[in-house]
Structures are given as structure tokens and as C-alpha cells.
DODO-922887 format. One line per 3 residues: for each residue x, y, z of C-alpha. Coordinates in steps of 0.5 Angstrom, whole numbers. Example, Ala and Ser with C-alpha at 12.3 -4.5 7.8 and 13.67 -1.06 7.14 Angstrom:
# DODO-922887
25,-9,16 | 27,-2,14
# end
This chain:
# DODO-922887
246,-20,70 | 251,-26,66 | 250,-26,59
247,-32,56 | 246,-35,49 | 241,-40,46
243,-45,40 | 237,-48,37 | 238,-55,34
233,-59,30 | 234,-66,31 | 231,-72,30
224,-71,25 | 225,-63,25 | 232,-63,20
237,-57,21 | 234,-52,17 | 227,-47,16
221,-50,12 | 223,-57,14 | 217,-63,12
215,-66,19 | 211,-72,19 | 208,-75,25
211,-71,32 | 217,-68,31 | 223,-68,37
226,-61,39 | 232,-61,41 | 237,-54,43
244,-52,47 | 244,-47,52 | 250,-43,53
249,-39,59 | 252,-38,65 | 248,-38,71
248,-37,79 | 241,-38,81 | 234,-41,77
232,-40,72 | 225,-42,68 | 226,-46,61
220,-44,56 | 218,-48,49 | 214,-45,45
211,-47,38 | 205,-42,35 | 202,-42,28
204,-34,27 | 212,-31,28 | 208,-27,33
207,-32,38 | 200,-30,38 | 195,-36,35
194,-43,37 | 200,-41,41 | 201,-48,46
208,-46,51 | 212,-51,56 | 216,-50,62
221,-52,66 | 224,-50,72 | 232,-51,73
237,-49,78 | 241,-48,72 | 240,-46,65
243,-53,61 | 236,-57,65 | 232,-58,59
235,-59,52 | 230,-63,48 | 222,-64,48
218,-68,44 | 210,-66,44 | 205,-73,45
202,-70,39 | 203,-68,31 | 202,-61,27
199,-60,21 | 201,-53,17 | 206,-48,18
209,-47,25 | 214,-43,29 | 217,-45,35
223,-42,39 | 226,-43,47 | 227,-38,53
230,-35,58 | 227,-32,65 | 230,-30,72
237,-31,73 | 238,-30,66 | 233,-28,61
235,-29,53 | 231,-32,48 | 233,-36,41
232,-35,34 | 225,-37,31 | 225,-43,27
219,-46,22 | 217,-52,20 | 211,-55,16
207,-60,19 | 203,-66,16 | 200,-70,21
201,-79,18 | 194,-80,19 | 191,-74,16
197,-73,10 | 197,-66,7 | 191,-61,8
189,-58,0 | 182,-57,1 | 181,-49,3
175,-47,8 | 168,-45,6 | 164,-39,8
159,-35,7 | 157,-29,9 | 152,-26,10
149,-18,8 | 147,-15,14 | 145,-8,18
147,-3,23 | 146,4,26 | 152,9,27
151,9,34 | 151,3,36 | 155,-4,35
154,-8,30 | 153,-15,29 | 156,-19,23
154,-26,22 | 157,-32,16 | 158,-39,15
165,-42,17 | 167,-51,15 | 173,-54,14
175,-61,13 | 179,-61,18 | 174,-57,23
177,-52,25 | 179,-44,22 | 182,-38,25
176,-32,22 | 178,-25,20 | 172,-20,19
173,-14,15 | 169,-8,14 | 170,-3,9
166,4,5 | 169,5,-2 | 176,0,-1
177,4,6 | 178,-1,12 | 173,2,18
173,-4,22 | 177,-11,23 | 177,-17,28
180,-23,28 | 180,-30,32 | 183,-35,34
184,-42,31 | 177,-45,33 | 172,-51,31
168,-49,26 | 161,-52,24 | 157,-50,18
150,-52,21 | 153,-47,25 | 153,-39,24
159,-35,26 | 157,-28,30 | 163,-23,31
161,-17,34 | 164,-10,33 | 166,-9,41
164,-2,40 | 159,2,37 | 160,4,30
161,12,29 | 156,16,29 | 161,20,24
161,14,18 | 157,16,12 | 151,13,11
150,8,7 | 152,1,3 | 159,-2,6
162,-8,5 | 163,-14,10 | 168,-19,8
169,-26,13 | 177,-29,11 | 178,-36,14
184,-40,14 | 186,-47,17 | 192,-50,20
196,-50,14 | 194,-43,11 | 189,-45,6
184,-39,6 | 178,-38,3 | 174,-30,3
167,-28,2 | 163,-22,3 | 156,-19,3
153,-11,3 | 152,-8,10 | 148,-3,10
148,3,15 | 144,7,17
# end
């Protein structure tokens, strides 16, 4: 298999260097050093984590070498912190350095207002699943939602998900997937909701939750 190199340069909004201001849609653009003999499939990724897991949106193009596709520019704007990197796939497979940019879309300017939640107390039986409910607004109408159970600041149970729409006439539901364990000790814990929006305003409440 050749070895292969990818260079990523931004250009255009996006200046050369991490944590770049970018206003409106921003042109990606990069250099691919790579020395193929076959095809190869060009992938673009952008996300809000450096994991790549949440609000993760990918492009790809398929090339009969791998200098096919170099730039890119999405028809839309970001708003809040972003990552973004290229890839490699088939006859070579390699993948760029990760780099950051902090979006602010024109029309909305910069978002400083955190979210609202509410959580609300609740109930559950060791043995079965649990069912943890709270109130979730933003201004811009959409939160990522973590919810946190704990007894005596000792983390029993947490689930996450992803970037949503969020209404505050609507309650959010998060379901414990599984039963609670029949081992937990009977008793007053803690159920904490933290919602965060597209540019990292967060925002917590929590409530009891009892278990019997």
C-alpha cells in the first residue's frame, strides 16, 4: 500500500490557524500528497466534538487519484465551535490533522444566551427502567442533552444525545435503556439535566429521584 500525506489549508474565510472567527460559510480547502494506483474515495468531515460523534455532517467524492477534490465550500454557515478534517479510503487510507473554527452565522451574530432547563423530580423501582423528564429551550431552538444520575456525588447512570430541536412547551424523556439495578440502595438520588447549544452555552438543573 503507498504512503500517503495529507496537508490541510485554510483558506479563503477560514484563515490559516485553529480557533479562526468565521462569519457566514466558510471555503475549505487542502493539499493532498499521495501516490496512488487505483481509486480512492475523498471524505470531509466537520462535527462540533474532536471525536467526530455529534452533529457530524460528511462529504465525499470519489476519485480515480487521490488530488481529485481539494476544496469544498458547504451552501450553509455555522454557528459555535467546529472541527473539521479530510480522509483517505481505498487504494490509500490516510487522514489529515484536525482543525477548529468558531462559527458565527451573519444573520444570527454571536450566540451568548445559554439555554433553559428544568428538571423535573421523579420515581423509580430497582428492577425496572427509569424514566427522567425536563423542560429544554434555546433561543436558537436546538441543545445537545445530558442527563446524570447520581447517589451521594457518585455517578450511577448518564445518557447523552445528539443536537436537537428543543421546544419548552415541550417535555424532553430520557429513558434509562435498561432496568435500574436491583443492588442500588434504596433511597433519595439526584437527577441533573445539562443542555448545551451550538456554540457551547450550557446551562444545568437538577431535581430528586427517589428509589424504591
Amino acid at each position: 500500500m503507498s504512503a500517503a500525506r495529507i496537508s490541510t489549508l485554510v483558506l479563503a474565510v477560514v484563515a490559516a490557524g485553529n480557533g479562526t472567527l468565521v462569519e457566514g460559510a466558510p471555503s475549505f480547502s487542502w493539499r493532498i500528497d499521495a501516490q496512488t494506483n487505483g481509486p480512492v474515495t475523498v471524505t470531509h468531515q466537520v462535527a462540533t466534538d474532536l471525536a467526530f460523534t455529534q452533529d457530524v455532517t460528511s462529504t465525499t467524492r470519489q476519485c480515480a487519484g487521490g488530488g481529485c477534490w481539494t476544496a469544498f465550500r458547504p451552501d450553509r454557515a455555522y454557528c459555535g465551535r467546529h472541527y473539521w478534517r479530510v480522509s483517505l479510503s481505498g487504494a490509500v487510507n490516510a487522514a489529515s490533522p484536525t482543525w477548529m473554527f468558531q462559527g458565527v452565522a451573519a444573520r444570527l451574530g454571536l450566540d451568548r444566551t445559554r439555554p433553559r432547563v428544568l428538571t423535573y423530580p421523579g420515581a423509580g423501582m430497582r428492577g425496572r427502567k427509569a424514566v427522567f423528564v425536563a423542560r429544554v429551550a434555546d433561543d436558537r431552538g436546538e441543545a445537545r442533552m445530558q442527563v446524570d444520575l447520581t447517589y451521594r456525588n457518585q455517578l450511577v447512570f448518564r445518557t447523552m444525545t445528539l443536537l436537537k430541536r428543543v421546544r419548552w412547551s415541550v417535555k424532553q424523556h430520557f429513558d434509562s435503556r435498561v432496568a435500574l439495578s436491583r443492588s442500588l440502595h434504596p433511597g433519595p438520588f439526584r437527577v441533573c439535566v445539562t443542555a448545551w447549544d451550538r456554540t457551547g452555552n450550557r446551562a444545568r438543573s437538577c431535581a430528586r429521584f427517589s428509589i424504591r
